[in-house]
mmCIF file of the protein (N, C-alpha, C, O) and its ligand, coordinates in Angstrom:
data_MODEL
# 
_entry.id   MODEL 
# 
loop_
_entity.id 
_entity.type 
_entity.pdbx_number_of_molecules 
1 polymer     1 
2 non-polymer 1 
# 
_entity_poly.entity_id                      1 
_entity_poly.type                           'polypeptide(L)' 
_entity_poly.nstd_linkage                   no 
_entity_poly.nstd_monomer                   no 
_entity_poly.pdbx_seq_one_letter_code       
;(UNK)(UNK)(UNK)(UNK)(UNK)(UNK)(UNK)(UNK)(UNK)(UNK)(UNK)(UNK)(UNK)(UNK)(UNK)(UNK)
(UNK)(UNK)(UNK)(UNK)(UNK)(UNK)(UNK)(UNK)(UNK)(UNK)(UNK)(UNK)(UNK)(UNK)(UNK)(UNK)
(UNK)(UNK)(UNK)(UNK)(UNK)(UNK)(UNK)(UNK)(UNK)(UNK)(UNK)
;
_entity_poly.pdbx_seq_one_letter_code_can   XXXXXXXXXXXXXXXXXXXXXXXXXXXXXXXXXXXXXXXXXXX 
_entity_poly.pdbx_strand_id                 A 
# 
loop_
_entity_poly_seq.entity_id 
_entity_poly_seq.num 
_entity_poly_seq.mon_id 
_entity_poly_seq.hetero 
1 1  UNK n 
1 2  UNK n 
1 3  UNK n 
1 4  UNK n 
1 5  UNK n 
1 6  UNK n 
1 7  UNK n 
1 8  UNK n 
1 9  UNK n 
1 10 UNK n 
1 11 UNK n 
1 12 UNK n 
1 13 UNK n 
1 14 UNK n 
1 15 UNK n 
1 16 UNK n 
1 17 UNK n 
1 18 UNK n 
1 19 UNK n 
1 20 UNK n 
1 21 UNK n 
1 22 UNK n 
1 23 UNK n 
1 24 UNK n 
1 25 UNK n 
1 26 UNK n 
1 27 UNK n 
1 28 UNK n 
1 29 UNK n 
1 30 UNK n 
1 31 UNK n 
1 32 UNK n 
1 33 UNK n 
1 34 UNK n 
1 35 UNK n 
1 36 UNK n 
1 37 UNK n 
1 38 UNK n 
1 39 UNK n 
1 40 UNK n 
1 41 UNK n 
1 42 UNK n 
1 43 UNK n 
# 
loop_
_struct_asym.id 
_struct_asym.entity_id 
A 1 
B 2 
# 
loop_
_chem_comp.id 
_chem_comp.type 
_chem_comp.mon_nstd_flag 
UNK 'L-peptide linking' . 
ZN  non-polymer         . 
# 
_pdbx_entity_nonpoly.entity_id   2 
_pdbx_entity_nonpoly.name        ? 
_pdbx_entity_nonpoly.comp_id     ZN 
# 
_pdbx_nonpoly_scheme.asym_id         B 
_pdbx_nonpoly_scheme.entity_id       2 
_pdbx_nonpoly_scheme.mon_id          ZN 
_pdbx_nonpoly_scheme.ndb_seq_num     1 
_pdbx_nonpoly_scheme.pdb_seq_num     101 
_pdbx_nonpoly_scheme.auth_seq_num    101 
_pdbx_nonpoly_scheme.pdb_mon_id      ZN 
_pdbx_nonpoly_scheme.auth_mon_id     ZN 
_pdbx_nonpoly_scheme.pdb_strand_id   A 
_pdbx_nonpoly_scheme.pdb_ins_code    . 
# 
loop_
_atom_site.group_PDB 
_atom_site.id 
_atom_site.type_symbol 
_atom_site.label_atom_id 
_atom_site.label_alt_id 
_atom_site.label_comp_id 
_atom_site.label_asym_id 
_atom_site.label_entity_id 
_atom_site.label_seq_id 
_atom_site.pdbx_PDB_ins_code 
_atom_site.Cartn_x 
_atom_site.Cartn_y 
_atom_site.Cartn_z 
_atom_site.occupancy 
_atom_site.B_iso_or_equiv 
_atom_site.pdbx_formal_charge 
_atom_site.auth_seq_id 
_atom_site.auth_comp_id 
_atom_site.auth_asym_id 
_atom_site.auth_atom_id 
_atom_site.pdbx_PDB_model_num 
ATOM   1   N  N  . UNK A 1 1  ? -13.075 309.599 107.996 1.00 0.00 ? 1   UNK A N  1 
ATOM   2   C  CA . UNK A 1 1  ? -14.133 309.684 106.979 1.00 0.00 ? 1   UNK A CA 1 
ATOM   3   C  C  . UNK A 1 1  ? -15.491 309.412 107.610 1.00 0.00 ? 1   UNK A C  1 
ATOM   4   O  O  . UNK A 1 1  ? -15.781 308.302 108.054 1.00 0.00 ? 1   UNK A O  1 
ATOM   5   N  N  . UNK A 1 2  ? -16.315 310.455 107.637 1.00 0.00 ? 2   UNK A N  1 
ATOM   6   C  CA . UNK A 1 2  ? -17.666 309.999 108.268 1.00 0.00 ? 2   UNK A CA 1 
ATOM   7   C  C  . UNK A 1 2  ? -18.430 309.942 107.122 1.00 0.00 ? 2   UNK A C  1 
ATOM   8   O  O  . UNK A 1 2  ? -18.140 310.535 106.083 1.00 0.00 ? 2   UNK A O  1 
ATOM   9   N  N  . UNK A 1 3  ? -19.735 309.002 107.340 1.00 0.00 ? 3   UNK A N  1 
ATOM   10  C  CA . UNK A 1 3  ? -20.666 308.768 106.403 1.00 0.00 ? 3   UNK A CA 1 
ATOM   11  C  C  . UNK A 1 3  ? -22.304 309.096 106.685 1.00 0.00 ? 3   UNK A C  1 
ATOM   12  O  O  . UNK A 1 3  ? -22.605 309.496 107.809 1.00 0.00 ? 3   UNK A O  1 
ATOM   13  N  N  . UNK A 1 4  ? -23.103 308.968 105.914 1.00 0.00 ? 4   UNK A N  1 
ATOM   14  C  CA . UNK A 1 4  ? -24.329 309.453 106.641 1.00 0.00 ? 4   UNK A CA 1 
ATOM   15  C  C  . UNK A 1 4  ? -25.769 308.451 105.805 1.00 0.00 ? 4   UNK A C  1 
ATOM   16  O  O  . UNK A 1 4  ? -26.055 308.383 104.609 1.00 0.00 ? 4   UNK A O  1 
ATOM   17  N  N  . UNK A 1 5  ? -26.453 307.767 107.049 1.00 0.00 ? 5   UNK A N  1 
ATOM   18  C  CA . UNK A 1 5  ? -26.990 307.395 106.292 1.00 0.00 ? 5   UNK A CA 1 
ATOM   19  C  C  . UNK A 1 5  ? -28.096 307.642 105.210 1.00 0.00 ? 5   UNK A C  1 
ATOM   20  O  O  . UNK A 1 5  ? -28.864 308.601 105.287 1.00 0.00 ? 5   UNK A O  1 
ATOM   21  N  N  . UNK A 1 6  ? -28.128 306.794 104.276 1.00 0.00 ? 6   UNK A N  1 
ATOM   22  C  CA . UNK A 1 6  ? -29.079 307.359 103.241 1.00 0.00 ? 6   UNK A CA 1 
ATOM   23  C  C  . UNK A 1 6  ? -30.786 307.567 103.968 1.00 0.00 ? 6   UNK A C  1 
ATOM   24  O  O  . UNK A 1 6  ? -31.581 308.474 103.718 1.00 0.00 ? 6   UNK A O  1 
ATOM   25  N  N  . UNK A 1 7  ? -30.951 306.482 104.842 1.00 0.00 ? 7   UNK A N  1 
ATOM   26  C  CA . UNK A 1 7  ? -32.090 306.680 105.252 1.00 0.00 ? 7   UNK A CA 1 
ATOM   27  C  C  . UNK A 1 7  ? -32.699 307.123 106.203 1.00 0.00 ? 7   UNK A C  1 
ATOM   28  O  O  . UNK A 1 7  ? -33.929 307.160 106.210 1.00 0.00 ? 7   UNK A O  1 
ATOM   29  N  N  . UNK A 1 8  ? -31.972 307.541 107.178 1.00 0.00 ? 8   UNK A N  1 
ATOM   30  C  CA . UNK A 1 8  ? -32.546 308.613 108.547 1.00 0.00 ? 8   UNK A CA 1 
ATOM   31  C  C  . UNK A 1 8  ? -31.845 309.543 108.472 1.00 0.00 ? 8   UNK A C  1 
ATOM   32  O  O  . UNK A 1 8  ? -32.357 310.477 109.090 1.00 0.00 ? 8   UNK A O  1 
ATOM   33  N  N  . UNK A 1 9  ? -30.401 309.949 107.789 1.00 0.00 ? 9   UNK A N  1 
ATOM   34  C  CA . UNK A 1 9  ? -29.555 310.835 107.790 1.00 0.00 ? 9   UNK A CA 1 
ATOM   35  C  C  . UNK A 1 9  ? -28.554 310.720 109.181 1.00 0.00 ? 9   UNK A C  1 
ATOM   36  O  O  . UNK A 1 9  ? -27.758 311.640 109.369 1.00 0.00 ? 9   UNK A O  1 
ATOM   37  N  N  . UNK A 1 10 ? -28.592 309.861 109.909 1.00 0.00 ? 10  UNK A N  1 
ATOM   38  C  CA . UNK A 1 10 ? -27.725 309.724 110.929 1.00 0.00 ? 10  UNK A CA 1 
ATOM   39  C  C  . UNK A 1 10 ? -26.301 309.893 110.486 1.00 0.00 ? 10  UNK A C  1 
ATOM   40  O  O  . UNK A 1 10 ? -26.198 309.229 109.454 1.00 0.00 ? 10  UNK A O  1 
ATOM   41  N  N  . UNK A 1 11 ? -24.988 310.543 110.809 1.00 0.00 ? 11  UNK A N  1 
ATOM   42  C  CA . UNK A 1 11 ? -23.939 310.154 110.937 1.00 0.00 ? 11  UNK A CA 1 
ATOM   43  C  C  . UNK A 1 11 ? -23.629 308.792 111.835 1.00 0.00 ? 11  UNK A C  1 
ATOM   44  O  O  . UNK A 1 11 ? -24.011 308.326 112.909 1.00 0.00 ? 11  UNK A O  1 
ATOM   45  N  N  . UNK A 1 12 ? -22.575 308.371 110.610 1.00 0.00 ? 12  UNK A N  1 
ATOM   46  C  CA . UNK A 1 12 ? -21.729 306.952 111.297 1.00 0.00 ? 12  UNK A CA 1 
ATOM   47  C  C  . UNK A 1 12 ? -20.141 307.624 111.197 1.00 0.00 ? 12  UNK A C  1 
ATOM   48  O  O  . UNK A 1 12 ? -19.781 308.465 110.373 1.00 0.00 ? 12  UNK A O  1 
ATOM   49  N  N  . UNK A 1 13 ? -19.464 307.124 112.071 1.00 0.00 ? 13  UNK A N  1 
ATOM   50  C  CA . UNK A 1 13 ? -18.164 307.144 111.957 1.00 0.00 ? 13  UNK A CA 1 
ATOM   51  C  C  . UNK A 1 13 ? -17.192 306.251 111.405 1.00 0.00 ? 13  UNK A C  1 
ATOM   52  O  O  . UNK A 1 13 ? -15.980 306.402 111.254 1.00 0.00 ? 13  UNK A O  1 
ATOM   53  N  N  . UNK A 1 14 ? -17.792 305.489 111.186 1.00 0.00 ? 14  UNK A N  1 
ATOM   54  C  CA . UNK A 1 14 ? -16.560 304.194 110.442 1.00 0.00 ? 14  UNK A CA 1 
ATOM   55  C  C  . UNK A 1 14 ? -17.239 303.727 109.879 1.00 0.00 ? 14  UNK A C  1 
ATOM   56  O  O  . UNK A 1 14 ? -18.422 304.047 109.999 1.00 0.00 ? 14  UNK A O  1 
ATOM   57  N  N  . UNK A 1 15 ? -16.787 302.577 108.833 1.00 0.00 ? 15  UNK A N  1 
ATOM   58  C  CA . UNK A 1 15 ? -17.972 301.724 108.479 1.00 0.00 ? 15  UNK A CA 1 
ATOM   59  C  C  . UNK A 1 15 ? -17.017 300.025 108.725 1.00 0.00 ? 15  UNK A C  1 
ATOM   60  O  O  . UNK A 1 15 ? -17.440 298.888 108.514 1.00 0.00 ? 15  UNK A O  1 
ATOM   61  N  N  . UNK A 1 16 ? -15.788 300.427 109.181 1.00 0.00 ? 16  UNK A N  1 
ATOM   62  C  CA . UNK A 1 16 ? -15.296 299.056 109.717 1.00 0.00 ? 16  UNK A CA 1 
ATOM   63  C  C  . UNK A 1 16 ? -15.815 298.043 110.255 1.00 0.00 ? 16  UNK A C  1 
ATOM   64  O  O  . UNK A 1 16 ? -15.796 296.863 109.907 1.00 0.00 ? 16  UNK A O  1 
ATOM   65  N  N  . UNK A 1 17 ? -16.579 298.867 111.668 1.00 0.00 ? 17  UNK A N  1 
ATOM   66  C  CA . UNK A 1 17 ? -17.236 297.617 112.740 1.00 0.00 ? 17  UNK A CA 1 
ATOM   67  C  C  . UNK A 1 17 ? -18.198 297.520 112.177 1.00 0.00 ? 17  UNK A C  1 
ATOM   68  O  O  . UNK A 1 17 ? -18.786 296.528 112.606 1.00 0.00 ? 17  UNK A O  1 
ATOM   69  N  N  . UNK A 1 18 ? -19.084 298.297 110.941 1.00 0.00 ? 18  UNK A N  1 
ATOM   70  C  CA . UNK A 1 18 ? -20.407 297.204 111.036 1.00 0.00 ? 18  UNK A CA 1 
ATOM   71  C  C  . UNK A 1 18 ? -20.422 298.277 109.315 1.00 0.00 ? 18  UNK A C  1 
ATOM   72  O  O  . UNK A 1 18 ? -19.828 299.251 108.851 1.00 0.00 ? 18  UNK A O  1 
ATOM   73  N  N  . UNK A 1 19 ? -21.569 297.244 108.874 1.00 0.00 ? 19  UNK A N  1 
ATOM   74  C  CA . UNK A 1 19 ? -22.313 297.421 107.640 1.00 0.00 ? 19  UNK A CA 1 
ATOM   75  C  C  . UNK A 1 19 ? -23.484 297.812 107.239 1.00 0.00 ? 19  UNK A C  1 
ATOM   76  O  O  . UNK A 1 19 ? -23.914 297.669 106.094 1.00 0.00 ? 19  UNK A O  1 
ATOM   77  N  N  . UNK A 1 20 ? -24.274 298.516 108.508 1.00 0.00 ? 20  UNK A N  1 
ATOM   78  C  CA . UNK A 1 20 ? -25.298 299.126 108.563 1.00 0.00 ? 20  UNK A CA 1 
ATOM   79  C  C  . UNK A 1 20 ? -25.692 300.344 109.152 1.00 0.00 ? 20  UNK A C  1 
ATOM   80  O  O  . UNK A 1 20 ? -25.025 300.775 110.092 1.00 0.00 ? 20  UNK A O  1 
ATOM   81  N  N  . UNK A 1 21 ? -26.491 300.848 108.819 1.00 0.00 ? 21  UNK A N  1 
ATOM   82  C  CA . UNK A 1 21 ? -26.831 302.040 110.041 1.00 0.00 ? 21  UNK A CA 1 
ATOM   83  C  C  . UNK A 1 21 ? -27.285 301.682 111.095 1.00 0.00 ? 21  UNK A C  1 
ATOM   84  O  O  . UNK A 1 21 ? -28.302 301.002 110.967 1.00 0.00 ? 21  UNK A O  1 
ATOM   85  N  N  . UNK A 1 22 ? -26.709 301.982 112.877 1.00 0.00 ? 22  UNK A N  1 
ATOM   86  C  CA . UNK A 1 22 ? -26.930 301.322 113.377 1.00 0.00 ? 22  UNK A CA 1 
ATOM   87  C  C  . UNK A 1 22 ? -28.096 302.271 114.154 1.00 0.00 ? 22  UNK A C  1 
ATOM   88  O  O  . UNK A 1 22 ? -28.182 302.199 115.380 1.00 0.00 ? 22  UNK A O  1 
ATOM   89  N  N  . UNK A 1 23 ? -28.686 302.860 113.645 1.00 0.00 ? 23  UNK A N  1 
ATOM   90  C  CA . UNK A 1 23 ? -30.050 303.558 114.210 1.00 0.00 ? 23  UNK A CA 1 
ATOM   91  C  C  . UNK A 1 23 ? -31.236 302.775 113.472 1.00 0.00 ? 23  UNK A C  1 
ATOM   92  O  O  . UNK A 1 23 ? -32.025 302.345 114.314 1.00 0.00 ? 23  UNK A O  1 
ATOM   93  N  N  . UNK A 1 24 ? -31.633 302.435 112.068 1.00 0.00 ? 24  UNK A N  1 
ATOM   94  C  CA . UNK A 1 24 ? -32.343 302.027 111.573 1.00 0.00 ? 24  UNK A CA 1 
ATOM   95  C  C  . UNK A 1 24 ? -31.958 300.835 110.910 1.00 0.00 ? 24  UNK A C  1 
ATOM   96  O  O  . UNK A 1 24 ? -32.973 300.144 110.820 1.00 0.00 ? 24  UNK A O  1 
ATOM   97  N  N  . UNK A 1 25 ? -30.876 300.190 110.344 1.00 0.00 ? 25  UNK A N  1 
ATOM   98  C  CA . UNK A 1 25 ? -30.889 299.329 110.179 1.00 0.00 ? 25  UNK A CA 1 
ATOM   99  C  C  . UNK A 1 25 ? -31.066 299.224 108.677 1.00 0.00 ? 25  UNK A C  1 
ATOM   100 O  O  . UNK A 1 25 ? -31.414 298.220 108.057 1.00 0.00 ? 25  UNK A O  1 
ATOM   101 N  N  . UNK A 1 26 ? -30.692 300.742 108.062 1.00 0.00 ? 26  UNK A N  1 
ATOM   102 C  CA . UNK A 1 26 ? -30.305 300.573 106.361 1.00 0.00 ? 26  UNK A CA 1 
ATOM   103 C  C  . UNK A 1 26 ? -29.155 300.294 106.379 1.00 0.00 ? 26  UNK A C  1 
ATOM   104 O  O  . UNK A 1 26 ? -28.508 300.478 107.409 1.00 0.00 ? 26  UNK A O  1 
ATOM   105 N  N  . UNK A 1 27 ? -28.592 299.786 105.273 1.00 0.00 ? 27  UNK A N  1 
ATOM   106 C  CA . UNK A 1 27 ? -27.573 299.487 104.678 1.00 0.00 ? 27  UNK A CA 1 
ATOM   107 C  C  . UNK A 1 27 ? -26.619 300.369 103.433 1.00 0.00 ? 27  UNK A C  1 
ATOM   108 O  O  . UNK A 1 27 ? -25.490 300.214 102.966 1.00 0.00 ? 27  UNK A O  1 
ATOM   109 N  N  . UNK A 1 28 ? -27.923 301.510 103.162 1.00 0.00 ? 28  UNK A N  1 
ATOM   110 C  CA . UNK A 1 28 ? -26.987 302.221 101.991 1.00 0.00 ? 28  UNK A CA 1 
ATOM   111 C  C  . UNK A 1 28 ? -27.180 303.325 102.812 1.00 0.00 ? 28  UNK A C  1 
ATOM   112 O  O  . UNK A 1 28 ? -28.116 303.895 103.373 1.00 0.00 ? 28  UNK A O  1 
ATOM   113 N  N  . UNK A 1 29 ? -25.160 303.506 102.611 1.00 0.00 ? 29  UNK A N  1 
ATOM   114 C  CA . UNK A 1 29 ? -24.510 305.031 103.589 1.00 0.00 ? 29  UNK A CA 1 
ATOM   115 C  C  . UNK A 1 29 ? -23.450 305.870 102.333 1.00 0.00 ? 29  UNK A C  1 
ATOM   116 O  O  . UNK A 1 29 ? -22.423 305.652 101.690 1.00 0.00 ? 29  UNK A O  1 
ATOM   117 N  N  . UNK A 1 30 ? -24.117 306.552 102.451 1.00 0.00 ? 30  UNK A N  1 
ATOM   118 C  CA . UNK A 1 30 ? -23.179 307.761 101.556 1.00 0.00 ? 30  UNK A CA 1 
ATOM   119 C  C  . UNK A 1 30 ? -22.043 308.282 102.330 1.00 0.00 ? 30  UNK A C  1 
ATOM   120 O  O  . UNK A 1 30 ? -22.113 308.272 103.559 1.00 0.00 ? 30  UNK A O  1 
ATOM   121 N  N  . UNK A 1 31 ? -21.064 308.709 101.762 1.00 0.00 ? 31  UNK A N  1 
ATOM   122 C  CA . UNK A 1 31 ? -19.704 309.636 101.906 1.00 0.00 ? 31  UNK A CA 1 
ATOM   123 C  C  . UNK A 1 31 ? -20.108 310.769 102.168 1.00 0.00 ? 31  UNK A C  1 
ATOM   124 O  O  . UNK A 1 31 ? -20.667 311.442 101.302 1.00 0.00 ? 31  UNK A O  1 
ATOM   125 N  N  . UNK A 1 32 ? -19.929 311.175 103.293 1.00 0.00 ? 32  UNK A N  1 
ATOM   126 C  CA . UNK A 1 32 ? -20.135 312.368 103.431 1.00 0.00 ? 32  UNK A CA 1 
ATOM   127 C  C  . UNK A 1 32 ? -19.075 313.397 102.734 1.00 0.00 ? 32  UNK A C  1 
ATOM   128 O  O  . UNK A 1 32 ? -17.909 313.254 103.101 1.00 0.00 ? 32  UNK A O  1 
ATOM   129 N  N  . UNK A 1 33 ? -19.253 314.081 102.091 1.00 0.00 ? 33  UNK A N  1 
ATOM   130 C  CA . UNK A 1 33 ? -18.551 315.298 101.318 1.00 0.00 ? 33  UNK A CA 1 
ATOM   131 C  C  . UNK A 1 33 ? -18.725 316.923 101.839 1.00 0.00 ? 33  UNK A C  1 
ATOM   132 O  O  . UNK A 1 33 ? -19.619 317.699 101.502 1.00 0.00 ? 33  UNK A O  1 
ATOM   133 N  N  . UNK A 1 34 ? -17.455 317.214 102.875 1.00 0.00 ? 34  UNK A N  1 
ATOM   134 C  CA . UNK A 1 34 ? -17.938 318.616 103.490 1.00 0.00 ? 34  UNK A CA 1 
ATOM   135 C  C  . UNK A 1 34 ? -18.205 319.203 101.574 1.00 0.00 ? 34  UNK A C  1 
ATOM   136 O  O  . UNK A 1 34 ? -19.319 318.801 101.238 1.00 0.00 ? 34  UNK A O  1 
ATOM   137 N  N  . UNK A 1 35 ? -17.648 319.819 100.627 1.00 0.00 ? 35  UNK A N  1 
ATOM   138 C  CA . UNK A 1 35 ? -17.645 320.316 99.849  1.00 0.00 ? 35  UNK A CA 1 
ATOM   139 C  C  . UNK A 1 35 ? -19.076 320.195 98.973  1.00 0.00 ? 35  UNK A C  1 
ATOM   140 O  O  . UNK A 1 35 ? -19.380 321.003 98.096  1.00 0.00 ? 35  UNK A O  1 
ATOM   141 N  N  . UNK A 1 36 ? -19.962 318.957 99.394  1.00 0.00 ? 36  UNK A N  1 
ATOM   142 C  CA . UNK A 1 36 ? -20.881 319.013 98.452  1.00 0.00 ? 36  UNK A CA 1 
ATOM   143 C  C  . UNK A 1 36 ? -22.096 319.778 98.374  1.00 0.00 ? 36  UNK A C  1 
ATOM   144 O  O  . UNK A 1 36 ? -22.769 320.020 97.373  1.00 0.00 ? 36  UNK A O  1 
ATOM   145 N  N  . UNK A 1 37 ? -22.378 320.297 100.153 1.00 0.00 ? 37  UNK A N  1 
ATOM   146 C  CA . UNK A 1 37 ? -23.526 321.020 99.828  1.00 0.00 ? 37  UNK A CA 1 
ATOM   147 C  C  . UNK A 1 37 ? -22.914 322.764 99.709  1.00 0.00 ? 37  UNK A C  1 
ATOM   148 O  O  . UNK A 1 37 ? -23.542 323.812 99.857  1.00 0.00 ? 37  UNK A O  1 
ATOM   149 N  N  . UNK A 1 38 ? -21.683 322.569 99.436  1.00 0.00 ? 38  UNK A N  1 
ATOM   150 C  CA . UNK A 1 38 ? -21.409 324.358 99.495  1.00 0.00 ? 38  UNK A CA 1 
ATOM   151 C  C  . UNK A 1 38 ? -21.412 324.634 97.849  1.00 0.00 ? 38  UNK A C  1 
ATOM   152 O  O  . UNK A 1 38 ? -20.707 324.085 97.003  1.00 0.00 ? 38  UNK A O  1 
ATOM   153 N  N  . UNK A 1 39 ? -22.357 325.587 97.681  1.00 0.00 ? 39  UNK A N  1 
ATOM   154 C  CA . UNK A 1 39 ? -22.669 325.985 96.078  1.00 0.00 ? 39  UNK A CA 1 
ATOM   155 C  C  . UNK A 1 39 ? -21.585 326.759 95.956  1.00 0.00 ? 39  UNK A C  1 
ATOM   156 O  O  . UNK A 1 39 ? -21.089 327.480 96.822  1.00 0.00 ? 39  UNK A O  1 
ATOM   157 N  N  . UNK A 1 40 ? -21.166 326.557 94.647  1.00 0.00 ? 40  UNK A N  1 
ATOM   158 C  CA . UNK A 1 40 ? -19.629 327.266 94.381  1.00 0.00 ? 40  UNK A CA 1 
ATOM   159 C  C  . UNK A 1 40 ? -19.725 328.067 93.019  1.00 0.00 ? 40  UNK A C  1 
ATOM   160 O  O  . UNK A 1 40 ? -20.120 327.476 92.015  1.00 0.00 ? 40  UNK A O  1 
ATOM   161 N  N  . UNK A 1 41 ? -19.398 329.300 92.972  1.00 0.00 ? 41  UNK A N  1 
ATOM   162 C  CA . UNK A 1 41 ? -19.394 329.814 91.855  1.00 0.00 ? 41  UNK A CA 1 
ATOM   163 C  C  . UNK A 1 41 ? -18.339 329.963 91.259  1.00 0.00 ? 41  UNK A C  1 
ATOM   164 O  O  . UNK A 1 41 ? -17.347 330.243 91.932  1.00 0.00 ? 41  UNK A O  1 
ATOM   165 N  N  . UNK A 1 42 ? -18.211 329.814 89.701  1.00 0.00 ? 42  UNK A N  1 
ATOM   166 C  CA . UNK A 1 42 ? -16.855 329.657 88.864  1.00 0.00 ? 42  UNK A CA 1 
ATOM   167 C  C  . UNK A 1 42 ? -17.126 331.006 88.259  1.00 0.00 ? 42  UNK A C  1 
ATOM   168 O  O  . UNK A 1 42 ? -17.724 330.625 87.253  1.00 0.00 ? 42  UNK A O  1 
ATOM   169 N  N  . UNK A 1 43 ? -17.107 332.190 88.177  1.00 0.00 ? 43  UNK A N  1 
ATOM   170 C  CA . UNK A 1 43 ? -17.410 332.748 87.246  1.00 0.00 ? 43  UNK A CA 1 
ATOM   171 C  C  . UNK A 1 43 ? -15.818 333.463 86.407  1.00 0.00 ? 43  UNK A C  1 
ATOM   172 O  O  . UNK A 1 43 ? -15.908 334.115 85.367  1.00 0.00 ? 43  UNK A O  1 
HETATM 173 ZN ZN . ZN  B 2 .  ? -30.235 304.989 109.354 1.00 0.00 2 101 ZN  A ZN 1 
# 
């Protein structure tokens, strides 16, 4: 499960070893979701 942070957009790979982004030093990391930026049509 990779995550990304909310505030530089860096990918993290775990969030086991640590609780922050370790480029900047935010703390709120989103789930990355391959499915979320693909626009999907139901028609
Ligand atoms: Zn960051």
């Amino acid at each position: 499960m990779a995550y990304v942070c909310s505030h530089c957009g860096k990918k993290l790979k775990s969030l086991e070893k640590f609780v922050r982004c370790t480029y900047c030093g935010n703390r709120i990391l989103i789930k990355e979701r391959p499915n979320l930026a693909k626009e999907v049509s139901t028609d």
